[in-house]
C-alpha positions in Angstrom: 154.7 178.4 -16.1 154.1 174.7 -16.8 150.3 173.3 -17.6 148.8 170.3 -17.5 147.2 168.3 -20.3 143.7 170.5 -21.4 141.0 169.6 -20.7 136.6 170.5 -20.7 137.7 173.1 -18.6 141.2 174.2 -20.2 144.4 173.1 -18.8 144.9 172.1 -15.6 147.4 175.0 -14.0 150.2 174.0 -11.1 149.4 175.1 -7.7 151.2 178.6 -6.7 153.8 179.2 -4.7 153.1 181.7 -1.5 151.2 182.6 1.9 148.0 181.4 2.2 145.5 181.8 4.9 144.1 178.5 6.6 142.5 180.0 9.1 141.4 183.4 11.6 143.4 184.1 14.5 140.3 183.5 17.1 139.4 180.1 15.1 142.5 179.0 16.9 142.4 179.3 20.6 145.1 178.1 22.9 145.2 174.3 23.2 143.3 173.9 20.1 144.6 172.0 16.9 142.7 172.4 13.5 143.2 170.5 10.3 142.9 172.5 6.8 143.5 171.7 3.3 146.4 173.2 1.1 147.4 172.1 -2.1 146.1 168.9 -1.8 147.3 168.2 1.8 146.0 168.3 5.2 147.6 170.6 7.5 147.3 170.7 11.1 147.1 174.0 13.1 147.6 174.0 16.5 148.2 176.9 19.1 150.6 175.8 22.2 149.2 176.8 25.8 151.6 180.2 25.7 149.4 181.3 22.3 152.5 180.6 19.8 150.7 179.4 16.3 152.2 176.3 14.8 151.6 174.3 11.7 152.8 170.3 11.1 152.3 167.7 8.7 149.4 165.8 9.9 150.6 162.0 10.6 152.9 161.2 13.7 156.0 159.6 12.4 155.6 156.6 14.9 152.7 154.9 13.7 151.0 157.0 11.2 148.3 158.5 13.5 146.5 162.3 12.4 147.0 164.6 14.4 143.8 166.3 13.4 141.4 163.5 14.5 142.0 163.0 18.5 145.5 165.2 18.8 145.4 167.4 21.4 147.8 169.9 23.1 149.3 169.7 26.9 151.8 172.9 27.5 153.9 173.7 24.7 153.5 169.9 23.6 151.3 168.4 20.3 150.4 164.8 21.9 149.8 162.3 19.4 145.8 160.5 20.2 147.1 156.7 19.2 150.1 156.2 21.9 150.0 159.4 23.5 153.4 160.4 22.4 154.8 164.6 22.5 156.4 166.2 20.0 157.9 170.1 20.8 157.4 173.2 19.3 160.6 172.4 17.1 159.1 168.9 15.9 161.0 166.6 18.5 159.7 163.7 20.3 160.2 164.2 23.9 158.2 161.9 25.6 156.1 158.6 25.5 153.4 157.1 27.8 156.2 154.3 29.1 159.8 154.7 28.3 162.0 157.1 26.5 161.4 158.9 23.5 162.5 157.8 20.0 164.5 159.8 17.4 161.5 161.2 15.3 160.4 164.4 14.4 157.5 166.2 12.7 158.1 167.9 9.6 156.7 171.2 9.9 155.5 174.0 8.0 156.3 178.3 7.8 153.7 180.1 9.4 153.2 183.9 9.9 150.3 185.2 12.2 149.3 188.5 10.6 146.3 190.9 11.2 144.1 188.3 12.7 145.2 185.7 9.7 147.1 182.6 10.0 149.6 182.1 7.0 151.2 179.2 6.0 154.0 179.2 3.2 153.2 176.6 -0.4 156.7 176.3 -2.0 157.5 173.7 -5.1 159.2 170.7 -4.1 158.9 172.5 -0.2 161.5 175.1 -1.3 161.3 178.0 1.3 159.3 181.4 1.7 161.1 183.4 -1.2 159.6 186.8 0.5 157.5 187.9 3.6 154.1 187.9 4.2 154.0 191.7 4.6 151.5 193.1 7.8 148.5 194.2 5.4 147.2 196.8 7.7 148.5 199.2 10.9 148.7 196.8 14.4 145.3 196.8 16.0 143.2 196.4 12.3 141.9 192.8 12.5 138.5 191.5 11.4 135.1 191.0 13.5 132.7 189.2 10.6 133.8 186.6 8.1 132.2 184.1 5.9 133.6 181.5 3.4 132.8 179.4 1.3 134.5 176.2 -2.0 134.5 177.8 -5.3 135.2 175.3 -8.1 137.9 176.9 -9.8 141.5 177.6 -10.0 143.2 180.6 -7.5 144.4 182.4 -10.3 141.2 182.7 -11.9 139.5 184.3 -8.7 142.7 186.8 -8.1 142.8 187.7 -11.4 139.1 189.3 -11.3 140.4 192.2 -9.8 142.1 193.5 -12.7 139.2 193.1 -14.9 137.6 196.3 -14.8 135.2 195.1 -17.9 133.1 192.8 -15.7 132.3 195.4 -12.6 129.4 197.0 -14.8 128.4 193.8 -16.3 127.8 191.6 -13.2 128.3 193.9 -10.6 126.5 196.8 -11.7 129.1 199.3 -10.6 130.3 202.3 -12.1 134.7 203.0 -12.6 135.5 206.4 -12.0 138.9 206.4 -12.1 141.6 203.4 -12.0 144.7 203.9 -11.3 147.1 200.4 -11.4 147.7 197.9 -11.0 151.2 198.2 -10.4 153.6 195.2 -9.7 155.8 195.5 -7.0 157.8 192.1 -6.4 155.2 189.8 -5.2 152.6 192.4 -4.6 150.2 194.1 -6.8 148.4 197.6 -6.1 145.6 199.5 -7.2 143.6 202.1 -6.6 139.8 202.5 -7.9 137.2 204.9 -7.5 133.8 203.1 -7.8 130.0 203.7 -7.5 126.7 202.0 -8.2 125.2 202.1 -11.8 121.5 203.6 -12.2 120.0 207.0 -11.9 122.2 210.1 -11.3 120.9 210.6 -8.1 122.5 207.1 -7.0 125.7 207.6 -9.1 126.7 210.1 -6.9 128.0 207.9 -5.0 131.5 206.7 -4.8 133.9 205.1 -3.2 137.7 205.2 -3.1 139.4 201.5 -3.0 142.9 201.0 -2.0 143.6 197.1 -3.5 146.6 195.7 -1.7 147.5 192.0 -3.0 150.1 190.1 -1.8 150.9 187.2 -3.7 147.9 185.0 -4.7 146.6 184.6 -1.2 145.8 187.6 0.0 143.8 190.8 -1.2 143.0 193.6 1.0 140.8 196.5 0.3 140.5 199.4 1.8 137.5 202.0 1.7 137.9 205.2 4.0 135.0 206.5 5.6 135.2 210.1 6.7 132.0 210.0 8.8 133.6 207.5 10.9 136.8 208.9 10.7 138.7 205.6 10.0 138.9 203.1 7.7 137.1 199.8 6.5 139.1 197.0 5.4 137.6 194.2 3.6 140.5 191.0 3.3 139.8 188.7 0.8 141.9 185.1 1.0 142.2 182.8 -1.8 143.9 179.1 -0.7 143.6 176.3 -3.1 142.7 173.1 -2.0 143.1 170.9 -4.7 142.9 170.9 -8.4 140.5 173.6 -9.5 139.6 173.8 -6.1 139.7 177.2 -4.4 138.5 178.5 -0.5 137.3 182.0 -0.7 137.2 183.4 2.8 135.4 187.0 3.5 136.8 188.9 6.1 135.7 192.4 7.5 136.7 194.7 9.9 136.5 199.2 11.0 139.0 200.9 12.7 139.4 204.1 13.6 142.4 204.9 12.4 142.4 208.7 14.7 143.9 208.9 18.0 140.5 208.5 20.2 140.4 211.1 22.1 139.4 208.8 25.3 139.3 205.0 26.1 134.9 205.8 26.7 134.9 207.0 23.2 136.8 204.2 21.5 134.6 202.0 23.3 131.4 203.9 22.6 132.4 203.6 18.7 133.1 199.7 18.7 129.6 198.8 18.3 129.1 201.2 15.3 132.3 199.8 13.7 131.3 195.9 14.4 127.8 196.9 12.9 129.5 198.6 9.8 132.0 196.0 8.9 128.9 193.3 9.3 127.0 195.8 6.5 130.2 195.4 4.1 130.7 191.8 4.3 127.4 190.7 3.7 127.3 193.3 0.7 130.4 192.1 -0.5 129.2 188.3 0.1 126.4 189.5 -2.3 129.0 190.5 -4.9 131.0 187.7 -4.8 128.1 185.0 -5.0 127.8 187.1 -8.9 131.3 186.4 -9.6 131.3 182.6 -7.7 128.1 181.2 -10.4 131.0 182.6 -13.3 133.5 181.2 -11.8 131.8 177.6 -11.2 131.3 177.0 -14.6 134.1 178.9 -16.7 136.8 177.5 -18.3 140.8 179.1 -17.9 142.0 180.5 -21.3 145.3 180.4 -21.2 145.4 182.9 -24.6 142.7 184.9 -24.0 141.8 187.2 -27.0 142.4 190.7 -25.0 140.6 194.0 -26.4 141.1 197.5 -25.4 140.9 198.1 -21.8 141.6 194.7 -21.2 145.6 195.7 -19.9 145.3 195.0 -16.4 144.6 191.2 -17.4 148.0 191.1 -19.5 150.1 192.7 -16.9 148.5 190.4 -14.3 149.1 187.3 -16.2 153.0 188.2 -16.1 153.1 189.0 -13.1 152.0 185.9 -11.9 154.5 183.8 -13.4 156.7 184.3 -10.6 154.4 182.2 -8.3 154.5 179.2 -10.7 157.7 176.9 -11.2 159.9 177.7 -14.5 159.3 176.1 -17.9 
């Protein structure tokens, strides 16, 4: 993993390779085109009239127009706002205003729709997806409340937080019970931890399991069952960086019931509830995070920390990230 030259802040790491969400499914409608930042860039989303998700580099190749300020979408067909001219699904100019088409095309970008998520691939010098974005929950589990917001630091120093168990009673308050992980597998990490609120013993009773899925450094997903319910609440939690210690932090929430219902009145009855509880978790998780975001505003990356006892899921996670950086 290569570094830049250090810094106030430590060094300056390289932007990772991997999936990275730049938006929610429902932020993109059909016919609507979107611009987000990724590693510096602007992208441009856009969905084609048929729903299919696409993602392009933002200027037209005629004349250096953005896409994102004035494009818009007519069939299947990204239409450029400066001289109207249509570029296909597969990049090609197809037709102009007054005349035929030139040879261009617009250089485009891998994107996977998952779980209500749009993904779009970061490789070094624009090498290729070098694994899948894998479905992070069962068809059906999407989320109904998000929020987001900059944070002024690296990714890796916001995906690393999870593994460090030592901050949870610190800033958070909370309580490990058990940990179990995390455990690398290829470009995902998992772990399992049983956690409660600190305070009196009446309120340490409680505890929840959390299932941490985390797929490259874009995407964690958590889950929490909750028997009453009888399904499961999934908190997603995306990490794109934007430029250089730049990071967008995007909440996501949502409750299924992962039973058969036993009717269509029922599962309909319960959506409400499970809008209303996955609301309840975001905004407590929001209230977590905004502990963690004043750290993470003003911390500087150590790139040899000085690890103590208990401090193992931090090593491991440090390796296992150098598969996300380019070699040297």
């Amino acid at each position: 993993m290569t570094t830049r030259a250090s810094g106030e802040r430590g060094p300056e790491l390289p932007y990772p390779s991997g999936w990275f969400c730049l938006a929610l499914s429902r932020e993109l409608a059909p016919g609507a085109v979107l611009t987000r930042r990724l590693a510096g860039e602007d992208v441009v989303l856009y969905r084609t009239r048929d729903g299919q998700p696409h993602a392009v580099r933002p200027y037209c190749p005629h004349l250096g127009a953005h896409f994102g300020a004035g494009g818009t979408v007519e069939g299947r067909n990204l239409v450029c706002p400066f001289h109207r001219f249509a570029f296909a699904p597969d990049g090609v100019c197809v037709a102009t205003p007054d005349g035929p088409p030139p040879r261009a095309r617009l250089e485009h970008h891998t994107l996977r729709e998952r779980n209500g998520f749009l993904f779009v691939w970061y490789g070094h010098d624009g090498a290729p997806p070098g694994w899948e974005m894998p479905d992070t929950s069962p068809p059906g589990a999407v989320p109904t409340a998000s929020w987001a917001t900059d944070v002024r630091a690296h990714v890796q120093e916001l995906t690393e937080n999870t593994t460090d168990l030592r901050h949870l009673p610190v800033v958070h308050h909370t309580t490990v019970w058990k940990a179990d992980g995390p455990r690398a597998e290829g470009p995902c990490l998992r772990t399992y931890l049983r956690l409660g609120p600190d305070g009196p013993a009446l309120l340490r009773k409680i505890q929840w399991d959390h299932t941490f899925l985390q797929a490259g450094m874009g995407c964690l997903r958590i889950e929490l069952p909750v028997p009453a319910l009888g399904g499961v609440l999934r908190l997603w939690v995306m990490h794109t960086p934007t430029a250089p210690r730049r990071t967008r932090l995007l909440l996501a929430c949502g409750c299924t019931d992962d039973r058969q219902a036993r009717s269509t009145g029922t599962a309909l009855l319960k959506r409400p509830v499970h809008r209303a509880v996955a609301r309840s978790l975001l905004w407590t998780s929001v209230r977590k995070v905004q502990e963690d975001v004043r750290i993470w505003n003003a911390k500087r990356y150590e790139p040899h920390p000085r690890l103590a006892a208990g401090d193992e899921g931090i090593g491991l996670y440090r390796h296992w990230v150098r598969q996300f950086y380019p070699p040297g």
